[in-house]
N, C-alpha and C positions, 0 to 999 in steps of 0.2 A: 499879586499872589500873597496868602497866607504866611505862606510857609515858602521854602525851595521845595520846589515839585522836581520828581524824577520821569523823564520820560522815554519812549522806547519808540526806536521810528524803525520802520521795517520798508527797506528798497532806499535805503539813504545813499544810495554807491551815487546818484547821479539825477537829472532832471528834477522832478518835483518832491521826492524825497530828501535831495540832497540840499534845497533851498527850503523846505521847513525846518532838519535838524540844525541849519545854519541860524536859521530865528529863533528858533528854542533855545538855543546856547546862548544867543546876544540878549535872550527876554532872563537867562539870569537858571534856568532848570539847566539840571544836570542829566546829561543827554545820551543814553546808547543809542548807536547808530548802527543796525544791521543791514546788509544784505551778502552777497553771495561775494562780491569780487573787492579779495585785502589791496590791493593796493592804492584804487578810489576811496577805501572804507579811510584806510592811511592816512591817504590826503584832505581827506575831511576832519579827520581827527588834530592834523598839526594846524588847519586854519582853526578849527571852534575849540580844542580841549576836549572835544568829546569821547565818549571810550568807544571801543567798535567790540562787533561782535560776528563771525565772516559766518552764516548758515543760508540754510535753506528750505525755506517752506511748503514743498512740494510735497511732505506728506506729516502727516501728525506728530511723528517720533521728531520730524523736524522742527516742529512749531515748538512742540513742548523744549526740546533742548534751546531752542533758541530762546525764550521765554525765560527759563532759567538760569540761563546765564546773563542776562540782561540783570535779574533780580538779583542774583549775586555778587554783581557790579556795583548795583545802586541801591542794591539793598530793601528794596522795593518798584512799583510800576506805578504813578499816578495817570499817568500818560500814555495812553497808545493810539500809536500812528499807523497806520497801513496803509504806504503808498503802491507797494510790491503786487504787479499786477501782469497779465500777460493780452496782447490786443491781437485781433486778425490778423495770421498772416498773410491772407489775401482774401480779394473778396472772392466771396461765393454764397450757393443758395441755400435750403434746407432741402433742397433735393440732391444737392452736391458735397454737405458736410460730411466729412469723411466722420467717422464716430470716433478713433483715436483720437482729432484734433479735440472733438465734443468734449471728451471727459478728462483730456488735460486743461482746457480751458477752464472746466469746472472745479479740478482739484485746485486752481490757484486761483482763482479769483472767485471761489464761492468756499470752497471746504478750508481753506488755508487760512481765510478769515474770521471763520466756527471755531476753530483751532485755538487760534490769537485770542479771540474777544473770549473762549471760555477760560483759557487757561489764566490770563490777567485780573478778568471781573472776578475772582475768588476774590484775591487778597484786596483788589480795592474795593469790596463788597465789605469785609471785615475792617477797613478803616472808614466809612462813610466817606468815600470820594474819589471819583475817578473821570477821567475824561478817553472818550473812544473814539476817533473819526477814520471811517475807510474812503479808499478814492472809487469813486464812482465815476458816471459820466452822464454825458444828456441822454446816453442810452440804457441809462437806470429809469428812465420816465417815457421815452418816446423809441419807436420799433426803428432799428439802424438797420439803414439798407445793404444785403448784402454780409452779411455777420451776422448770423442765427446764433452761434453759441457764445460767442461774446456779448451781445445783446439779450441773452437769456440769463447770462450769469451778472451781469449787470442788472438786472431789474433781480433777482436773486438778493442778490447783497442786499438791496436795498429793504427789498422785506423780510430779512435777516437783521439786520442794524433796526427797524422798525420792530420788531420782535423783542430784541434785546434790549431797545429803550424802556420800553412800558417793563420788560421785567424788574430791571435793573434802576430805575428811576426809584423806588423808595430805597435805594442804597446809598442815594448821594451821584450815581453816578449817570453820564447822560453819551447818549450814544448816536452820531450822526455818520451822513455821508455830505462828501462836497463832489457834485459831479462837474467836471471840465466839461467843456464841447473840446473843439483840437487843440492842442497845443503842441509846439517842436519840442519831441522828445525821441531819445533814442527809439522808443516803441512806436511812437506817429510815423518817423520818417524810415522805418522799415518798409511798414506797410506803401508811405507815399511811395517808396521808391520802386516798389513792385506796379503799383499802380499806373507810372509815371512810364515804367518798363514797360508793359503790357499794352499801355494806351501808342509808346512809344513818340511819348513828347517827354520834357523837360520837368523834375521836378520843381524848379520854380514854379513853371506855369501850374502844377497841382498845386500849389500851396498858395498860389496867388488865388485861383477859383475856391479853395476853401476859404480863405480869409473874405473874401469877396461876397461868400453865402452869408457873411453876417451882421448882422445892422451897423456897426462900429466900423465893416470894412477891415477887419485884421482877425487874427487870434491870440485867445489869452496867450500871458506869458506865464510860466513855474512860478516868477517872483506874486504874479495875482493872484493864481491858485493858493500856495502856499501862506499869503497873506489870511484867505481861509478857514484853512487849517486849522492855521496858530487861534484865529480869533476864536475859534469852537473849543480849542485847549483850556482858554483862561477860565479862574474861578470865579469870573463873573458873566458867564455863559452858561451858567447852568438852568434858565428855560430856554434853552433851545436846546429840544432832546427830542430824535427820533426824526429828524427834516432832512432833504437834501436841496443844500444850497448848493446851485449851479453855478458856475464861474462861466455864462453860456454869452459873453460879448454885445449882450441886448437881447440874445433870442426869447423867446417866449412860448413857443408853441403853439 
């Protein structure tokens, strides 16, 4: 790095946010770590020194306060991360999506990230330099069975973060997604676990059939993903702008 870069990671409380803003700290940037729950935010801050910031991005008023206090922190944003996401909670059809679930799914993981990525690219538009990465999934590329609105808002993002790169690209600044296939995270193994209920076998046995679906034979870990992440952060990533690099175990499609 240049300089010390400030960075802003949003859903840092735990799984794959909580292991990028752990690399960010050790890569030497100065780190707020948001999300919703202080005493994880806490506990992240006494292992890295990071500062915390405890909101919620569920609707605009949220995003901008949380933004600005970030910036008030650090005095600026070169960085932003958006791991902060919401996954099926069980499957179903598009003939069976209930439309409350539809449009909360959408305010966070589609509108929450408009939110993020406008209220940041200001000031790092007026310093020539910014880095943007949101968490996507393989279902930002390919139609997920059984999750209509997760799956829509995920291919969403993505042409949102594609939008935002090309504008945003003569600013200095570069905007991607990193989409996981599965990974154990508090939000995977909700779902596993309804799934696992429903079929009424064992969550192992779901999680060994997903790992199973994939060439490698396992699924990624947070620590792979987040590797990622970070590598889309540094100042010498700046042509790759507007991609989603998949963290997908060999798959291919």
């Amino acid at each position: 790095m240049s300089e010390e870069r400030c960075a802003l990671v949003v859903g840092a409380s735990s799984g794959i946010g909580r292991a990028v803003a752990v690399r960010l700290a050790a890569r030497g940037m100065r780190v707020v770590a948001a999300a919703r729950r202080q005493p994880q935010l806490e506990s992240l801050a006494a292992e890295t020194g990071a500062s915390v910031v405890v909101g919620d991005i569920a609707s605009e008023a949220g995003c901008l306060e949380l933004v600005a206090s970030a910036e008030e922190t650090l005095g600026r944003i070169d960085v932003l991360v958006n791991t902060a996401a919401i996954g099926a909670a069980h499957e179903t059809t598009i003939l069976d999506e209930p439309f409350a679930d539809w449009r909360h799914t959408m305010t966070m993981n589609l509108d929450a990230p408009f939110h993020l990525i406008q209220a940041c690219a200001s000031g790092m538009a007026g310093r020539g330099f910014g880095r943007i990465v949101m968490i996507g999934s393989t279902a930002s590329e390919q139609g997920g069975r059984r999750m209509p609105a997760y799956t829509a808002s995920k291919h969403g993002l993505l042409g949102l973060v594609r939008a935002a790169a090309i504008d945003l690209a003569p600013h200095g600044i570069t905007c991607n997604v990193v989409a996981p296939g599965w990974v154990k995270t508090e939000m995977s193994q909700r779902l596993v676990d309804t799934i696992a209920r429903e079929r009424g076998v064992s969550t192992d046995l779901v999680w060994a059939e997903i790992g199973a679906s994939y060439p490698s034979g396992r699924t990624a870990s947070t620590s792979e993903v987040a590797h990622a992440i970070v590598m889309l952060t540094d100042d010498a990533a700046g042509g790759i702008n507007g991609q989603c690099v998949a963290v997908a175990m060999g798959s291919t499609w």
